[in-house]
Each structure stands twice: as structure tokens, then as C-alpha cells.
C-alpha positions as CSV (number, residue, x, y, z in Angstrom):
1,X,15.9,12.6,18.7
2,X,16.7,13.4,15.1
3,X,12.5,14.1,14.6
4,X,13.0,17.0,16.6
5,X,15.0,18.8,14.1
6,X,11.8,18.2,11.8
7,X,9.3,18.9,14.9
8,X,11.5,22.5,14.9
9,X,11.2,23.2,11.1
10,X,7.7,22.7,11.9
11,X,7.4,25.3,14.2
12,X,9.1,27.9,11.7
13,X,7.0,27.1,9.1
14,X,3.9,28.0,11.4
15,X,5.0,31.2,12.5
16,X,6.2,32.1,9.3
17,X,4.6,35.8,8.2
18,X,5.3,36.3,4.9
19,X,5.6,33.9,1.6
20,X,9.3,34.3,1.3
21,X,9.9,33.3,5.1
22,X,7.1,30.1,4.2
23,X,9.2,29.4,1.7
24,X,12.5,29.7,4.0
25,X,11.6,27.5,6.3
26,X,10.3,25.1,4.5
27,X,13.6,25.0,2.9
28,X,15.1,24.6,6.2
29,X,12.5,21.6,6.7
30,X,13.9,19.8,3.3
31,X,17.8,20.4,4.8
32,X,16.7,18.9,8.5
33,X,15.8,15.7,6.3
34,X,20.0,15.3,5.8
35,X,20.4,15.1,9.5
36,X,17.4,12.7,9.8
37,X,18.6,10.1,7.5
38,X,21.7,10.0,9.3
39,X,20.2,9.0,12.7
40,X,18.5,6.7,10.6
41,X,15.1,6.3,13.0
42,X,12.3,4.4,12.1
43,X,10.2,5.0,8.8
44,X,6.9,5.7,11.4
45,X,8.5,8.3,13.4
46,X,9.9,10.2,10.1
47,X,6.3,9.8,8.9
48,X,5.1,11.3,12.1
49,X,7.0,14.0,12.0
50,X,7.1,14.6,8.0
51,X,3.2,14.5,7.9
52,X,3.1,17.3,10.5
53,X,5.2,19.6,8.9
54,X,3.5,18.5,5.8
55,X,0.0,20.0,7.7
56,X,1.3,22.7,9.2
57,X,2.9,23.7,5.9
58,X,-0.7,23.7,4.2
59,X,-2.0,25.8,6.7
60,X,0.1,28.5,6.6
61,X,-0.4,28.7,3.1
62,X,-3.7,28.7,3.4
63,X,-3.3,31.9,6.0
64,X,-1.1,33.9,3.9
65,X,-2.8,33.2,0.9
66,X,-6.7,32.7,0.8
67,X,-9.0,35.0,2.6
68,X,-9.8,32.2,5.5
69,X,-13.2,32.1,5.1
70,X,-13.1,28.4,3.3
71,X,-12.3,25.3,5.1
72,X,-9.6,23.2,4.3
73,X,-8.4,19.6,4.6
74,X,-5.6,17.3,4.1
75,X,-6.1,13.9,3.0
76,X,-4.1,11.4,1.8
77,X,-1.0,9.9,3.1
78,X,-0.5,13.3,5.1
79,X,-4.0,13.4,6.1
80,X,-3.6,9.8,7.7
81,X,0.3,10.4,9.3
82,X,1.7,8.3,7.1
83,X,3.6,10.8,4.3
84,X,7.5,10.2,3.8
85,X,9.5,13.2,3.3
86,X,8.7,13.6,-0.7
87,X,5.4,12.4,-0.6
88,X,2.5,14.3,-2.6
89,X,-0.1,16.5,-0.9
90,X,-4.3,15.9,-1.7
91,X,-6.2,18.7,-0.1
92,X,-10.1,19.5,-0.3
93,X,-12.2,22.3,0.8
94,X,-15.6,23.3,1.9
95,X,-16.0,26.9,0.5
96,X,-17.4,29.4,3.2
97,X,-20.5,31.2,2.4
98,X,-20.6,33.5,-0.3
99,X,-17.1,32.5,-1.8
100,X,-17.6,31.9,-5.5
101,X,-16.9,28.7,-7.1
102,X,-13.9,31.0,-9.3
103,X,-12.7,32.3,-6.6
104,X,-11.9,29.5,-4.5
105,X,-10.4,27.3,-7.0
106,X,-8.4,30.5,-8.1
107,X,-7.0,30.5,-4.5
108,X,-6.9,27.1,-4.3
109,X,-4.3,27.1,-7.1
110,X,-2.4,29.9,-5.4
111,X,-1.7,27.7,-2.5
112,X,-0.6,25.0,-4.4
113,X,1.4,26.7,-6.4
114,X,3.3,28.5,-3.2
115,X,3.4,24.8,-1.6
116,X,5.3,23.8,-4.7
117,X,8.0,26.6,-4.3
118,X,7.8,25.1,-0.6
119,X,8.7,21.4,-1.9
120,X,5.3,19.7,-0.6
121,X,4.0,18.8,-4.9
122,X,0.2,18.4,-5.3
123,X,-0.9,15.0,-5.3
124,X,-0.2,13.6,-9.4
125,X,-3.6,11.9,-9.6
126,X,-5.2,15.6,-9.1
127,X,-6.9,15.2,-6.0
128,X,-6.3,18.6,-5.1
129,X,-8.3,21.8,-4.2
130,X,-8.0,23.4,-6.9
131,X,-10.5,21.1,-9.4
132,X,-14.2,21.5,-8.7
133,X,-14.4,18.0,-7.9
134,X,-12.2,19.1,-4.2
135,X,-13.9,22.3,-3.7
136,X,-17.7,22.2,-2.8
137,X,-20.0,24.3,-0.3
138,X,-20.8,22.1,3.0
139,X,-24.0,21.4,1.6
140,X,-23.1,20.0,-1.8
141,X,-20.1,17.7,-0.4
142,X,-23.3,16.6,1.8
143,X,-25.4,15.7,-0.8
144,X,-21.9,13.8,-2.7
145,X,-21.4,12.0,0.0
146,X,-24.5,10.9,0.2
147,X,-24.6,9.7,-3.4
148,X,-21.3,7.9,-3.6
149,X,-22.6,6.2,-0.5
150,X,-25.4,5.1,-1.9
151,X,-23.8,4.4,-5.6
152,X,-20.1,3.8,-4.6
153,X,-19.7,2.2,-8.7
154,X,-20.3,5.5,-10.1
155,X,-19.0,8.8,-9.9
156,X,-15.8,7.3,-8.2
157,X,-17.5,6.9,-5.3
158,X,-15.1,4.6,-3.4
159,X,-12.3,7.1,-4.2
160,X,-14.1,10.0,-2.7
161,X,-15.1,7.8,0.1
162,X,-11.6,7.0,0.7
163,X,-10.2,10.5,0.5
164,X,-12.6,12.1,2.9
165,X,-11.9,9.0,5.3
166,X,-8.2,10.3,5.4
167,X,-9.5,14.1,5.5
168,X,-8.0,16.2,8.6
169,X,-8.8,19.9,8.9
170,X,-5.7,22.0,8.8
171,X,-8.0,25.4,9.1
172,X,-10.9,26.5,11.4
173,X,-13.9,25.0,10.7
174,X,-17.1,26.7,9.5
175,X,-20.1,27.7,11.9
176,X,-22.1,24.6,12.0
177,X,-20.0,23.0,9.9
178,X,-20.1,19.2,10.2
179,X,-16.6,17.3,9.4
180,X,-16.2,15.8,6.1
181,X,-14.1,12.2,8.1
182,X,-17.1,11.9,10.5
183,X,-19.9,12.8,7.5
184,X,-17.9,9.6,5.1
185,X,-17.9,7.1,8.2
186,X,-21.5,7.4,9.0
187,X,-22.6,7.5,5.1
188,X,-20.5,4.6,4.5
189,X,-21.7,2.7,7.7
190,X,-25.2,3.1,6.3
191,X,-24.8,1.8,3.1
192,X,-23.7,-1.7,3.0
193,X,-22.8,-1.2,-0.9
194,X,-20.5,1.2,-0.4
195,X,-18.4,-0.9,2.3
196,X,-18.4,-3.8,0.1
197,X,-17.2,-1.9,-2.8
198,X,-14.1,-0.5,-0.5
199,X,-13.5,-3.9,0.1
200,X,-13.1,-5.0,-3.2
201,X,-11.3,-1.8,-4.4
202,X,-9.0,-2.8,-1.4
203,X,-8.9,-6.7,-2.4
204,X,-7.5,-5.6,-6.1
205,X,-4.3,-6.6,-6.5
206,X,-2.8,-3.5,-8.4
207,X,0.9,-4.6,-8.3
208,X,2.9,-7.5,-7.0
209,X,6.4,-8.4,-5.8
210,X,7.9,-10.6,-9.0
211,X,8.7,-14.0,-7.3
212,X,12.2,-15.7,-8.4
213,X,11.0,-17.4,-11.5
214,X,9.2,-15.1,-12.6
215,X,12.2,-12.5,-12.5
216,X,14.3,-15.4,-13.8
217,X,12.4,-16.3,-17.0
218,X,10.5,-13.6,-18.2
219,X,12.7,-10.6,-17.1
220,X,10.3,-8.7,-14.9
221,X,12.7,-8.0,-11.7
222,X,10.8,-4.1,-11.1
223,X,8.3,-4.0,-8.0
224,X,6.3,-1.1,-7.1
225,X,7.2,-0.9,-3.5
226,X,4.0,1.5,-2.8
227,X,1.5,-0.4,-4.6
228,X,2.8,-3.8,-4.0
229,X,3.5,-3.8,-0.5
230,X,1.9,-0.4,1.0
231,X,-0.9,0.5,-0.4
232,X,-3.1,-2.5,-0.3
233,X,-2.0,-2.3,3.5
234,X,-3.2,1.1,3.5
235,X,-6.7,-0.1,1.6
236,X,-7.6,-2.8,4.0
237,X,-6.8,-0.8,7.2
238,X,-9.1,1.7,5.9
239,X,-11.9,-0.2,5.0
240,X,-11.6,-2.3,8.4
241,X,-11.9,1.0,10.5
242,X,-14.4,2.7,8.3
243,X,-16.4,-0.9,9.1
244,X,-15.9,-1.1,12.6
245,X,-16.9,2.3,13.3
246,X,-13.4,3.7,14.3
247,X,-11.9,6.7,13.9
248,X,-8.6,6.4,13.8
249,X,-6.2,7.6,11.2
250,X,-2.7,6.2,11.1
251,X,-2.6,2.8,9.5
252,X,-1.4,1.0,12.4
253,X,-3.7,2.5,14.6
254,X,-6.6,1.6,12.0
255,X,-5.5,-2.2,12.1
256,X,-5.3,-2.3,15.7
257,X,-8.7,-0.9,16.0
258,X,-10.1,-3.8,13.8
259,X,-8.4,-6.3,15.4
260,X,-10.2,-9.3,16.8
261,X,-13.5,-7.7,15.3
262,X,-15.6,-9.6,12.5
263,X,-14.0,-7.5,10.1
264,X,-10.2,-8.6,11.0
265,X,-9.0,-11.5,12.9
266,X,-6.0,-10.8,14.6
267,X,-3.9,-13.4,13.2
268,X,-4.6,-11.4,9.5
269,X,-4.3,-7.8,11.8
270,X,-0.7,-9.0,12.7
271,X,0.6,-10.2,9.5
272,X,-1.2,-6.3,7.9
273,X,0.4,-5.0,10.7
274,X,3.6,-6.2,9.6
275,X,3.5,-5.6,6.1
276,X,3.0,-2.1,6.8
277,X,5.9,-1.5,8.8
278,X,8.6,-3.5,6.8
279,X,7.0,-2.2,3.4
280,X,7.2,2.0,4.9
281,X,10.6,1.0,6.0
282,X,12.0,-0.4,2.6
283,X,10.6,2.8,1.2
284,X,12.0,4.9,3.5
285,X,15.2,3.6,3.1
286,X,14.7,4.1,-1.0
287,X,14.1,7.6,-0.8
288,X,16.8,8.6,1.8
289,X,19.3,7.1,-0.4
290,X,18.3,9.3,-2.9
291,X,17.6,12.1,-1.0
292,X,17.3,15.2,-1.8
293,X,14.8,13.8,-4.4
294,X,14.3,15.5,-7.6
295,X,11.0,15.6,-9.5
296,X,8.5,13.2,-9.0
297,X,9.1,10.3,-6.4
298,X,9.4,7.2,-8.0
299,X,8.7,3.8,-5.9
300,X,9.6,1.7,-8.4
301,X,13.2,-0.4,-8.2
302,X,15.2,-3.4,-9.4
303,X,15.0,-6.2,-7.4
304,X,19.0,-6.6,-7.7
305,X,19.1,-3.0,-6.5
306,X,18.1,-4.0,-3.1
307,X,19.7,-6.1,-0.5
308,X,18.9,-9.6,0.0
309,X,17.1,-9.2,2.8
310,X,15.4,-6.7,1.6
311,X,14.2,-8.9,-1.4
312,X,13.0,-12.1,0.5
313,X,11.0,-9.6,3.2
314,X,9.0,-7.9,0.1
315,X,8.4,-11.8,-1.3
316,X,7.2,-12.8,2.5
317,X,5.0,-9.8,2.0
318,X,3.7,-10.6,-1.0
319,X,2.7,-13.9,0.5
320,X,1.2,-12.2,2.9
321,X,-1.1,-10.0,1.5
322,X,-2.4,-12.5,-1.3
323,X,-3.1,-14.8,1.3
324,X,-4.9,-12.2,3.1
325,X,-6.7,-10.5,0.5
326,X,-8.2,-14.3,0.0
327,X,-9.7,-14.7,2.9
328,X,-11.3,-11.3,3.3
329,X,-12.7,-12.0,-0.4
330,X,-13.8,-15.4,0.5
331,X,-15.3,-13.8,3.8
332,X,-17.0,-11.0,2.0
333,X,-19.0,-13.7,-0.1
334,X,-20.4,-15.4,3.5
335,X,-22.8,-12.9,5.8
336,X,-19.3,-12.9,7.8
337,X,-19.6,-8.8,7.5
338,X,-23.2,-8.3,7.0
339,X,-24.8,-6.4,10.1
340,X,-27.9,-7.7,10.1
């Protein structure tokens, strides 16, 4: 399989001893992607394999670099198993006892900034290990979670809830340390609030997939393939799982999980289902056209710049996730979720 050429980049990148061979291999990583796009496999396998070398990348970094005795995580896309080769990387830590608040983010910033020489960027929005907000002892990202739990509204709760629900540890954990994933599920699971505001936050419609007139007569032909047709996927599937109590990770796996439970009937867990895998697929094919990217990724394109297949399948999913995000609104105003 073409994967395997990224599943063997992987491996280099893990044994790698030294910054410069880090840096090598992750070189070689970016190069295997060539031979990838021309086998052309599916956008979940790439983001299988991409995610993984994404991971391991982090933690060698984090081996060559800090002095081990903090805990790190990956969250995001690459947390979940869903990054695309160019995708940005979040990371938070749990600093180890006695590791000064300067210090940590100090290292922090010395990881990222090797990562970046590596090709994996830090994630734009700044959820990164390197702001205090990302870096906290076990005990004080105890007490957060509690609070945004409890107050999702304030504090940006429901982001901080949503990035610890796609946090996987990429170093060893601390003695008696308790995972940040499983810590965010329970909280969240005890605090109606805080489910009901992921909800929502999911429910928002952020972007949207122009429809024919409206391209026609007022010009607007761009669509934000993330936000329009991924992300809300990406949203729902996490607040489903987070409701239902699973722990799955992968967005596919998350909708499966809810499936058929009050939280997602399966008619609406086929159609998310989907979405998900025509939406990664359209933005798979984006980037490798463009591949090697340079900079920043950008998921935003003309309409006329992609096929006409391509067009009417982002339009069905549009469809698809207003009529969706209906229903779970309309739902969420009944005691169809409640609990109790």
C-alpha cells in the first residue's frame, strides 16, 4: 500500500537521535506524500497514516528537546486521526512536579519551533503548548475542567472541553496522573450545561456551501470546504460520543458509537457519516493537487474550480447537515437528551 511509505517515515522519525536526523526524516515524511498522491488511496487511510506520523513526530521532539518530566498531548485533528498531510498541530501539557511555569512554556516553544523546521506548523488559533492557557500542573487542569464543566459560557469552556476530548498522550504519563480525555468525558457527563452548550457550539452554522442562485446573483461562488462540510461533522460526532459515554476518537468511529442511541438516530448517523467521508475526500483531493503546500493551508476554493461532481456532492452536503443540525436543535429543546 502507498500508506506504508508514510507508516516507514514514521518509523525514522521515531528513532531519530539527534534534531538534524528529526528534521531529516521528517523531510523524507513530506517527500513519501508525492508517492502517496499518486496511488491516490482514500482521504481516511492518508489521515490514518498522516496523524501518526504527525504523533510520533511530536514525540520525538518532545524527547530530544524537553527534559521528559512533563506530560504531553496532541489534540486536534491529529489527536482524533483525522489530520491531512499539511494540517496544523494543537498540543497541551500537564507540567511534572517542580517544572516552573517559565520553563515549560520556554520548552514548549522549543518544540514547536523544531516541529516547524519538521513541517508539522502549530495550530493558527494558538492552541498550543506554549501559552499558559495549554500548559498547567495535573491539579490546576483538574480544577479547569471542572469549571468549564460547570460554566461551559465562560472562559471558553466548550473549546477547552472540546480540545481535551481529542487529547491523546504522545509521552509517558505522570505517576498518578489521571488522563486529561477521560477527566473532560466524565466532567462533561456530569454537567448537563456543558453538553448542551457543545451542542449548540456544534449546531452553529459557521460556513455554508453557496447554492446555485446564490453564486449566480450575488457572486459568492467560495466555500470553506473545512468549515462547511467537515467541521460541523467533526462538532456533532464529538458531542454525540462525549454524550453517550464513548471513547472513541476518529470521527467515524465517534458516529458509529452514537448510532441508534437517543443522542443520534441512525438515519442522521448515516447521512454525518457520509458527509464526513465525501467532505475529507474533496479536501484531500484539494491539497494533493497543490502539494507540496506552501505556507498556511487554505480550504477555501471556487466553486468553478472544482468538478461538477464535486460541486453537486458539497450542495447534497449542505442539505444534509442543515437538515440535521435542525433536528438535533429541535431535539435539544424536548427532554429527548435529558438523563433524567
Amino acid at each position: 500500500m502507498a500508506v506504508a511509505l508514510l507508516d516507514a517515515a514514521r518509523r525514522r522519525i521515531a528513532s531519530a537521535d539527534s534534531e538534524h536526523s528529526l528534521v531529516t526524516a521528517a523531510g523524507e515524511a513530506h517527500e513519501a506524500v508525492r508517492a502517496v498522491i499518486e496511488a491516490r488511496p482514500g482521504a481516511a487511510s492518508v489521515a490514518a497514516a498522516w496523524s501518526a506520523v504527525a504523533c510520533t513526530a511530536l514525540t520525538t521532539a518532545t524527547r530530544l528537546v524537553t527534559t521528559g518530566v512533563s506530560h504531553w498531548y496532541a489534540s486536534g485533528s491529529v489527536g482524533r486521526g483525522d489530520a491531512l498531510p499539511g494540517s496544523d498541530l494543537e498540543t497541551l501539557v500537564v507540567r511534572g512536579p517542580g517544572v516552573t511555569p517559565e520553563s515549560a512554556l520556554s520548552e514548549a516553544v522549543d518544540v514547536h519551533d523544531l516541529l516547524a523546521q519538521c513541517g508539522f506548523p502549530a495550530d493558527d488559533n494558538g492552541a498550543v503548548a506554549s501559552r499558559v492557557r495549554f500548559s498547567r500542573t495535573a491539579q490546576d487542569w483538574a480544577i479547569g475542567i471542572g469549571r468549564w464543566a460547570c460554566d461551559p459560557e465562560a472562559d471558553r469552556g466548550v473549546v477547552m472541553i472540546g480540545l481535551l476530548a481529542d487529547a491523546v498522550p504522545v509521552s509517558a504519563a505522570l505517576d498518578g496522573g489521571a488522563d486529561l480525555r477521560e477527566q473532560a468525558g466524565i466532567a462533561a457527563r456530569a454537567h448537563p450545561a456543558a453538553l448542551s452548550a457543545m451542542l449548540q457550539d456544534a449546531t452553529y452554522a459557521r460556513a455554508y456551501v453557496p447554492s446555485r442562485l446564490r453564486a449566480l446573483a450575488g457572486g459568492d461562488s467560495r466555500v470553506d470546504i473545512k468549515h462547511a462540510a467537515v467541521d460541523p461533522v467533526v462538532r456533532i460526532a464529538r458531542w454525540a460520543a462525549l454524550s453517550c459515554g464513548s471513547d472513541a476518537l476518529l470521527t467515524a468511529e465517534r458516529i458509529g458509537a452514537a448510532a441508534g442511541t437517543r443522542y443520534l438516530d441512525p438515519e442522521d448517523a448515516r447521512a454525518l457519516a457520509k458527509c464526513h467521508a465525501i467532505g475529507s475526500s474533496i479536501r484531500w483531493r484539494m491539497r494533493a493537487a497543490h502539494w507540496p503546500l506552501a505556507g498556511a493551508v487554505d480550504d477555501r476554493v471556487e466553486l468553478s474550480a472544482l468538478s461538477p461532481q464535486d460541486r453537486t456532492a458539497l450542495r447534497s452536503i449542505g442539505r444534509e447537515l442543515t437538515g440535521v443540525r435542525r433536528k438535533l436543535d429541535y431535539l435539544a429543546s424536548t427532554s429527548t437528551f435529558s438523563t433524567w
